[in-house]
N, C-alpha and C positions, 0 to 999 in steps of 0.2 A: 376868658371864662365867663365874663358877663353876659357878652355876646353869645355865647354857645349858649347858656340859662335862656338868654333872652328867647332867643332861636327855639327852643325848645319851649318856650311856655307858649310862643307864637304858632306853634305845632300842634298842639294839644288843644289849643282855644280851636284852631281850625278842624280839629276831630270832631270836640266837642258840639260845634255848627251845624259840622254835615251829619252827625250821625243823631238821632232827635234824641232816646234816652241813653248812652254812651255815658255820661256822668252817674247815672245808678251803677252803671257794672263797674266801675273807677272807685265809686263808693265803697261798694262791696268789697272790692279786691283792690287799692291801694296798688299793688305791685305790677300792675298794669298796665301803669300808666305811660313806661318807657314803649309800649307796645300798640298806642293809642291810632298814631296813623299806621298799622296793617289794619285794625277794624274800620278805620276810614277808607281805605281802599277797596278793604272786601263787601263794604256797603255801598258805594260808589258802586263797583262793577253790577251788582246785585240790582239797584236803584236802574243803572241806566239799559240793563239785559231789561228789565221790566216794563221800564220807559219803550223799547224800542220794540217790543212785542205787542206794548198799545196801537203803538202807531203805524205797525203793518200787518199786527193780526185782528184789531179789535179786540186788545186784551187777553187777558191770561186766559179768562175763562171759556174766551171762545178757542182757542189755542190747543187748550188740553180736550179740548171735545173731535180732534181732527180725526180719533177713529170714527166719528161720524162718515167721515168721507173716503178715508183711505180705506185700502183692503176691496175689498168687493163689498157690494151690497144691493140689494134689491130697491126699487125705485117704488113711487105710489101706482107707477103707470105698469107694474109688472115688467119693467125693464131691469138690465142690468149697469150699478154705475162701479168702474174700476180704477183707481188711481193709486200710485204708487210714486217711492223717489227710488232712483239708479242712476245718479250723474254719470258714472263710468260705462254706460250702456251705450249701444251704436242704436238696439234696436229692442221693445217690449211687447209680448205677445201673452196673450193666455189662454191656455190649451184644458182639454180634460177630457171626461165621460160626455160632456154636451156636444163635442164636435170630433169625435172621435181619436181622438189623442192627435190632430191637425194642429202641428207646431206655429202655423203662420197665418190661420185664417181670422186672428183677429188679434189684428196691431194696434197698439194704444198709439196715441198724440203725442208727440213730444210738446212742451210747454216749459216754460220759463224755469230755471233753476233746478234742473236735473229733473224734473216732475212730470210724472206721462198719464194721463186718463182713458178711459175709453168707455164708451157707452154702446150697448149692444141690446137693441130692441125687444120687445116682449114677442108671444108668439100671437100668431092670430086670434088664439081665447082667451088674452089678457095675462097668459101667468107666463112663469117665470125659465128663462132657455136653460137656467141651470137650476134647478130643483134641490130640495132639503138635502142633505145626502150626499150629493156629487161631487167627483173628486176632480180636482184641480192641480194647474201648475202654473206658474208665471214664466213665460219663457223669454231667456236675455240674451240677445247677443251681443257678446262682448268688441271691443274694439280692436285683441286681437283674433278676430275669426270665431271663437268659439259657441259653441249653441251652448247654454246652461238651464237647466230644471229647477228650478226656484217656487221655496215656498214664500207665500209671502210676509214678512217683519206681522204684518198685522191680523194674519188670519186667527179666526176664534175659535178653531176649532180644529185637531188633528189624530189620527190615530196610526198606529203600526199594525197592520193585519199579521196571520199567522206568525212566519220565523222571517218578516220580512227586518232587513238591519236597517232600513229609512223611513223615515214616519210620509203620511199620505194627508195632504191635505183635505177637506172635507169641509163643505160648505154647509154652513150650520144655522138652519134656515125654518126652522118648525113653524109647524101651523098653528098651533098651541103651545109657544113658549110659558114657562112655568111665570106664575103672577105672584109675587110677595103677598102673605095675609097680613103680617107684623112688622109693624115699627121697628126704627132700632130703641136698641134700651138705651137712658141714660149716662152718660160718663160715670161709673165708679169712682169715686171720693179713693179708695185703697183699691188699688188694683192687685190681683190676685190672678196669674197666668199658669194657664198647662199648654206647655209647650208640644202639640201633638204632632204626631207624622200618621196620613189616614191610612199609608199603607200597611203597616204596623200593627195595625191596631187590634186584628185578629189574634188567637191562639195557634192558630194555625197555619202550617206553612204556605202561604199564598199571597197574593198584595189584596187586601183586603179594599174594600167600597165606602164608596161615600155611605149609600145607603148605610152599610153595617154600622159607621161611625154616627151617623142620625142616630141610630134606631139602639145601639148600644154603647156608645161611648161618654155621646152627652149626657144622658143620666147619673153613669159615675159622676162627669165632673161636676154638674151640680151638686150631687150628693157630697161630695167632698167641697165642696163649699168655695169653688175656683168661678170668679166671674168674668172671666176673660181667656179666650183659647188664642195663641198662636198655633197660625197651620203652616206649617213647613212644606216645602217641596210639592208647591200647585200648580207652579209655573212651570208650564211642561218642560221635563227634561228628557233626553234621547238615552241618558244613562242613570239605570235605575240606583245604583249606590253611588250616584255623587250625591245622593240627599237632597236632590233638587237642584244644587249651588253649581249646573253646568246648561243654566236655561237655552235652551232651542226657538221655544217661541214663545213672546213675553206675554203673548195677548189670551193665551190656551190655556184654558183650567187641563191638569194630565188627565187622556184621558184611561189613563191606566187602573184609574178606581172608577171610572163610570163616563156618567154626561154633565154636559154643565147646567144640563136644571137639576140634577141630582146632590150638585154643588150648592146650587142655590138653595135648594130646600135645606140643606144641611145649615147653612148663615141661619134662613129663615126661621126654622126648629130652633139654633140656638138663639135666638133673639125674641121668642118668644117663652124660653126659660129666664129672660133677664141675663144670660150672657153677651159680651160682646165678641167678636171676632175679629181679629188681626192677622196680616197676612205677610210672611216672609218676603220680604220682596230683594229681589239679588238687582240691581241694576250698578253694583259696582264691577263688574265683569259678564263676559256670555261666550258662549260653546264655542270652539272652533270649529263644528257641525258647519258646512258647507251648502250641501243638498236637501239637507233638513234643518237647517240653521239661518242666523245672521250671517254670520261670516262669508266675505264676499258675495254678496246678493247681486250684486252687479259686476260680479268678474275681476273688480280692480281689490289692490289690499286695505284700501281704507274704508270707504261708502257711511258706516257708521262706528267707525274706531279709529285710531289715530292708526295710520303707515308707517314699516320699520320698525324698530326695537320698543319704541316707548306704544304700539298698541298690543305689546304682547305682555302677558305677565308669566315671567319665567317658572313659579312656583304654582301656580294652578294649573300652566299650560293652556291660557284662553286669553280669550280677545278684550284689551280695554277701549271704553266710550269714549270720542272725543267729544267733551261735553260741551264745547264751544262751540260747536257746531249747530246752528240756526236747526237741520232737519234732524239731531240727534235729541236737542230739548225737547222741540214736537212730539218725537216718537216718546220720551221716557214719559215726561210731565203725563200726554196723553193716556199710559202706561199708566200709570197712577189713578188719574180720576175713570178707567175705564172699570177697576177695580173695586174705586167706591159706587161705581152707578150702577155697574150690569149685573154685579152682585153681593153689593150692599156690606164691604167690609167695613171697620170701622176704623181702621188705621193702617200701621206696617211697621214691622220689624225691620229696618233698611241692615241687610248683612253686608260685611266685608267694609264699612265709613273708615276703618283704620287706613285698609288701604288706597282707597278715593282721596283718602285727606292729603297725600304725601307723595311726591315722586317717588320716593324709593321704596313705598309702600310697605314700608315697616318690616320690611326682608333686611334680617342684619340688623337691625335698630333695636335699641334699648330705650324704654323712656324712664327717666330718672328725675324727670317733674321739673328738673330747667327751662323756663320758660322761654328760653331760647329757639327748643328742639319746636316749636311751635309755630313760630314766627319766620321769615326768609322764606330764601326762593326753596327751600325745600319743601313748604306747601303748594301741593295744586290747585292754585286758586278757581280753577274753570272748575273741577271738580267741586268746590267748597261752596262757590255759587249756584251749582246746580241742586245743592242738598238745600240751600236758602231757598233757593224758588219752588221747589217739592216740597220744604215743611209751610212757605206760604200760600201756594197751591189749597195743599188739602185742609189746613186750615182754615181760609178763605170760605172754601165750601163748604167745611161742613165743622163748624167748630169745637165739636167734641171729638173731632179726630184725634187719635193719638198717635206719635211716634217715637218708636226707641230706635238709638245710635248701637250698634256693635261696635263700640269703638273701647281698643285696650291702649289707646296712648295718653288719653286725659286729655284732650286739647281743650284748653278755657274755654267759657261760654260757649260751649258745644249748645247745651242746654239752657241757653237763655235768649230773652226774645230776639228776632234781628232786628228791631229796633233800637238795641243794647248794643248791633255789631257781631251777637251770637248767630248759630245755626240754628236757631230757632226748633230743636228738638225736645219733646215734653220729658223724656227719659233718656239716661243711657245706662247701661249693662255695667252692673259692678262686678266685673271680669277676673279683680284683682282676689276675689274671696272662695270660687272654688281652687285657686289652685294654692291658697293660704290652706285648706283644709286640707287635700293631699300632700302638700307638704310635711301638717304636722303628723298623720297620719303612718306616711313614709319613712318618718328622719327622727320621729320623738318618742320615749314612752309616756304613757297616760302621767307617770309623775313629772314630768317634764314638763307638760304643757302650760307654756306663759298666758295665763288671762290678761294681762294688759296689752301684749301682742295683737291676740287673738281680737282683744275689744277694738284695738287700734285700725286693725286692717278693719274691722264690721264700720265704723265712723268715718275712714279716711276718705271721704268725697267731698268736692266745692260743696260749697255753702249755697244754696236757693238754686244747685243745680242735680235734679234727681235724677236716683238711681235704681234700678231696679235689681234688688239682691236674690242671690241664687247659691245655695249651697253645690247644685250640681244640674248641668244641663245636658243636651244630649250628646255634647262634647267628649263627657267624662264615660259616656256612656257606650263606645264606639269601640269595637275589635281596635285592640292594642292599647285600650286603658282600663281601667277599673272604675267600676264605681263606688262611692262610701259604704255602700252594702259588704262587696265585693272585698273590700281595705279592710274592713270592720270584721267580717265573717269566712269570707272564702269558700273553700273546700266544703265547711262545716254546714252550708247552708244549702246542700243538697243533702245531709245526713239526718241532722238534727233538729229541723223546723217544726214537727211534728209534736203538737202538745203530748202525744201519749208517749213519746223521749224524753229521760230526763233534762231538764235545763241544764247544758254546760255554762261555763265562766265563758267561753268564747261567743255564745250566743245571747247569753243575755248583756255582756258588755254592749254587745254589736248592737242588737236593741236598744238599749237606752241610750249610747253616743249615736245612736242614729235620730233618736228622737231630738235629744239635746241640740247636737250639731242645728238641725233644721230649725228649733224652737228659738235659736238664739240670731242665729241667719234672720231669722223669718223679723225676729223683734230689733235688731240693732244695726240693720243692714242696708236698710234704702226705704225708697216710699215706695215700691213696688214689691213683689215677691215671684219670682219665679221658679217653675218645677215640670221635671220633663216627663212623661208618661210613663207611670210603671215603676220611677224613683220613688215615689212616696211610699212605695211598699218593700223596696228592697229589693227590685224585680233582680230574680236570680243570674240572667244572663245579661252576656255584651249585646250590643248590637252589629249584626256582621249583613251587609245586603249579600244578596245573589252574586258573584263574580266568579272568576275562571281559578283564582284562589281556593275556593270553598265549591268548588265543583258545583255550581250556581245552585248553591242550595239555599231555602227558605229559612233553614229550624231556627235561625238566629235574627230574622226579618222579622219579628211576631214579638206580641205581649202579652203576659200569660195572664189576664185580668181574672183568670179563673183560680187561680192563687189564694187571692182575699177573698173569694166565696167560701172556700174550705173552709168550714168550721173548726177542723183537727188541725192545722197548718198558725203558725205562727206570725206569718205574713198579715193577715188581719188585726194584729197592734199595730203595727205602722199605718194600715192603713187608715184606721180609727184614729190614732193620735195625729195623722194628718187631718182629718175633717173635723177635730177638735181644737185644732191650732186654728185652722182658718176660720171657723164658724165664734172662735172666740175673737177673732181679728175685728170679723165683722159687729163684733158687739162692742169691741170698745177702741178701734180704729186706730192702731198706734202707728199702721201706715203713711194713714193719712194727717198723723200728730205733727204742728209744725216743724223745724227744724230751726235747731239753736246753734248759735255762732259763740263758740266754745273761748273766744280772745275776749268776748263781750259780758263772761262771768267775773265777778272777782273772785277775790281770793282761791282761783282755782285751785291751789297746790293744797290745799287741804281738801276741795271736793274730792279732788283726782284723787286721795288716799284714798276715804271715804267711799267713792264709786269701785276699788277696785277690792275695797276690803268688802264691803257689799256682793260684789261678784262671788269671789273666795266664799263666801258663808251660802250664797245660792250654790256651789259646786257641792259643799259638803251636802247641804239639806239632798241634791239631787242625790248623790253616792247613796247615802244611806235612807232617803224616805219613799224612793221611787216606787213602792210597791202600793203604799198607801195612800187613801182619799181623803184630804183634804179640807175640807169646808172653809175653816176660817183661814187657810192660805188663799183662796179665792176672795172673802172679805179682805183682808190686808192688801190683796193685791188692788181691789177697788179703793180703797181708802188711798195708798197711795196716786194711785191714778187722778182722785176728784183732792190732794190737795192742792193749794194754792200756792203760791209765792216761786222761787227760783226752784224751779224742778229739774234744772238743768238738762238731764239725758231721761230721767225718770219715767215721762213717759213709756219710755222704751223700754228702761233696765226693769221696771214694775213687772212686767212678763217672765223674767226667768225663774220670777219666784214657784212660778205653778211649777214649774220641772217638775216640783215633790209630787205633784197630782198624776205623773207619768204612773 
């Protein structure tokens, strides 16, 4: 037994060495500590991927700038330069509109490590064989015979003309690229997110434009007091209702809402209202798309996903990355900063890290907060390293980057620095709190509802690792669920919205627990807030894309922002008491209000009474004062706020008081 203690302290000393602040996260979390060499390992692997990318790329940062090179691109000389990876290729050619769709009149080089270039001369007045515009193919022949049509991993740019079923590549080449006028803004101290989809974002049945979401979108969210947009589904997808989450080409803003300077102006527009922008970014899976995809680019099954069972994922139906692969970090890392540079986003929402984290990808898996389910070979550690060097990455560059984890399993120090042995992600998605509000929603009546529950689930996150809270995203929002509106209202809220109807008990409940629900999310729930487009009013319908289900119809692709304009329509409390939550956010910042370590209070067992009888009496004042204004509930609530001493959760809980001001 000595010897095993020994052994183990001998262990630990040795984490402790390799990993530099490793003893803070130990600090913190005690319970850890049986778990100290996996952070050594997963720092190690992280440390020596980073070491070895110095010493044969010159660094990270020259690394991720490789879409400099790959893809095509124009030269200073009016030339063209071409270079590509297709290990499994006999032979690479690339064809189009310039040489008359000629499969073989211009063969790239083959070179060292699967990697082919080719350089193709300018013309005799100095410009360019393949002009703005011109459509392209990379052509591979594969090793068993076959000639393949390939777009390329890296082109910037692709569209699908009329009722064609495969997208066309398109060399995107302006003479007058669009020029940024505006900085970006500041890091947000409380971040405040609308979760938006640009195609959506009409009233009307169509996939709506960047332009329209410049020119009508961001104004709401400003107005509504949101300083931070996620955009969903930019990275071109071949299918318009997978929501983007079945990407084709990683490097192509879609161009199903426009061009990519149309994109860019939309960043630029929002960064000159003092919003930030962040971008969905899927690189935990990609399309089995063929001819217009990643998927076998070079004929064979792996190229950039792992071969056999483990590169497929049974429940998406698509291809997984194998991350360990020297040309797949290239392509993602570079994926990432091409995003921050060409069009100045400020961070990324990384989707699907549940299942990157884990072999068995969280199909079938419960997590039940055993710190076990965490540790072992059933982490994919190649995966885990690769989210370490993308949050060091963009980091690195640009340090008010931010990045949120979709991640529903809690893995420890997901959110804390890798210097700790963490993934180094600023945020992750408190996943566990819309489906706590559907459930009570579903299973309880209004006299049932546990506030200590309720409060339990709003607090239950690590400690110094934030979360960004969400009563309801675009998840809940999606043909075949409801939304809180929806749960709250139903049927009723095609009938009776209309101020000139009288108020039913079903409509004004639904209103006020709609208000509630959010106000208390918004105050108890994480350092972030998020909220998906159209939720903050109640928006009447699901969301259903175009599909052969719905007779590829629009009426359910759209958001009816023309709702909250209605003077006569009901919808405009919601939307008001949404830009009164946030704009009060922003005055007295309980987002951004430290976070307390609840084992670190004493005598809790009398606060906890305290705090929940506190809540109880905020439930009554809401039931019965909700109609009226307030004044010195606003005073009290600032008094509490600016006192001093052990304020425990107060911060926080100080906010529910306004309910009454609903």
């Amino acid at each position: 037994m000595a010897a095993s203690a020994g052994s183990g302290e001998a262990a630990l000393a040795a984490a402790l060495a390799d990993v530099p602040d490793l003893s803070r996260l130990l600090e913190t979390d005690p319970a850890l500590k049986p778990y100290a060499g996996d952070f050594q390992r997963r720092y190690k692997l992280f440390t020596q991927t980073l070491k070895n990318i110095e010493e044969c790329e010159g660094g990270i940062d020259e690394f991720s700038k490789s879409y400099e090179s790959f893809g095509v691109h124009r030269c200073a000389d009016g030339g063209l330069y071409c270079k590509e990876w297709a290990p499994g290729a006999e032979g690479v050619f690339l064809t189009g509109d310039f040489n008359g769709w000629n499969p073989f009149s211009y063969p790239y080089k083959k070179l060292e490590y699967g990697k082919w270039e080719l350089y193709i001369p300018p013309k005799n007045n100095k410009s360019s064989v393949v002009p703005h515009g011109s459509k392209l193919k990379v052509v591979i022949t594969s090793k068993s015979g076959e000639i393949l049509y390939r777009i390329s991993p890296w082109a910037k740019y692709v569209v699908r003309e009329s009722d064609n079923v495969n997208y066309d590549w398109m060399q995107w080449d302006p003479e007058n690229p669009y020029q940024f006028k505006h900085s970006r803004p500041r890091k947000p101290k409380s971040l405040r997110i609308y979760e938006s989809h640009v195609g959506i974002s009409s009233s009307e049945g169509k996939i709506a434009s960047y332009k329209h979401f410049t020119c009508n979108i961001l104004p709401r969210i400003k107005d509504l007091g949101y300083n931070c947009i996620q955009l969903m589904a930019i990275m071109e997808h071949a299918y318009y209702a997978s929501f983007g989450y079945q990407v084709t080409s990683f490097f192509a803003a879609s161009s199903r809402y426009g061009t990519p300077d149309e994109l860019k102006e939309l960043v630029d527009t929002a960064h000159s209202m003092g919003i930030i922008v962040l971008l969905d970014v899927v690189h935990s899976h990609a399309s089995k798309n063929s001819e217009d995809g990643l998927n076998k680019f070079d004929g064979t099954d792996s190229c950039y996903f792992h071969s056999g069972p483990r590169g497929n994922h049974e429940l998406w139906d698509s291809r997984l990355f194998a991350y360990s692969r020297w040309e797949v970090l290239r392509f993602l890392l570079s994926n990432l900063r091409w995003w921050l540079e060409e069009y100045r986003f400020d961070g990324f929402r990384f989707d699907g890290v549940t299942s990157m984290l884990y072999h068995h990808h969280g199909m079938g898996q419960g997590f039940s907060g055993d710190y076990n389910e965490y540790f072992g070979l059933q982490v994919d550690e190649d995966s885990l390293v690769y989210l370490m060097l993308a949050n060091y990455l963009v980091h690195s560059v640009y340090p008010d980057c931010i990045t949120i984890a979709e991640d529903v399993s809690g893995m420890p120090a997901l959110c804390c620095p890798i210097t700790q042995g963490g993934g180094g992600f600023d945020y992750r998605l408190a996943m566990a709190i819309p489906d706590k509000w559907i459930q009570i929603l579903k299973e309880f009546k209004d006299e049932d509802w546990n506030m200590g529950n309720i409060v339990h689930t709003l607090i239950n996150r690590r400690y110094l690792e934030k979360c960004i809270a969400y009563a309801e995203s675009h998840d809940q929002a999606l043909v075949g669920d409801k939304t809180l509106a929806f749960w709250l209202m139903d049927a009723e809220m095609y009938t009776n919205m209309s101020v000139l109807s009288p108020l039913t008990l079903v409509i004004d409940r639904g209103i006020q627990l709609h208000k509630m629900i959010r106000l208390i999310t918004h105050a108890l729930g994480g350092e972030g807030y998020l909220n998906f487009m159209g939720n903050e009013f109640g928006h009447p319908e699901w969301l259903d894309f175009p599909r052969k289900g719905n007779n590829e119809s629009y009426h359910y692709a759209r958001r009816q922002f023309h709702l909250t304009d209605d003077e006569l329509l009901r919808y405009k409390f919601l939307n008001n008491f949404d830009k009164d939550m946030n704009k009060l956010e922003e005055r007295f910042g309980w987002l951004s209000a430290p976070q307390r370590n609840m084992e670190d209070i004493r005598d809790w067992t009398i606060i906890q009474i305290s705090f929940l009888s506190l809540l109880n009496i905020m439930a009554v004042l809401i039931l019965f004062w909700y109609t009226f204004q307030a004044e010195w509930v606003l005073c009290f609530k600032i008094w509490i706020y600016q006192t001093e001493g052990d304020k425990i959760c107060l911060q926080r809980i100080q906010i529910l008081i306004l309910c009454s001001c609903i």
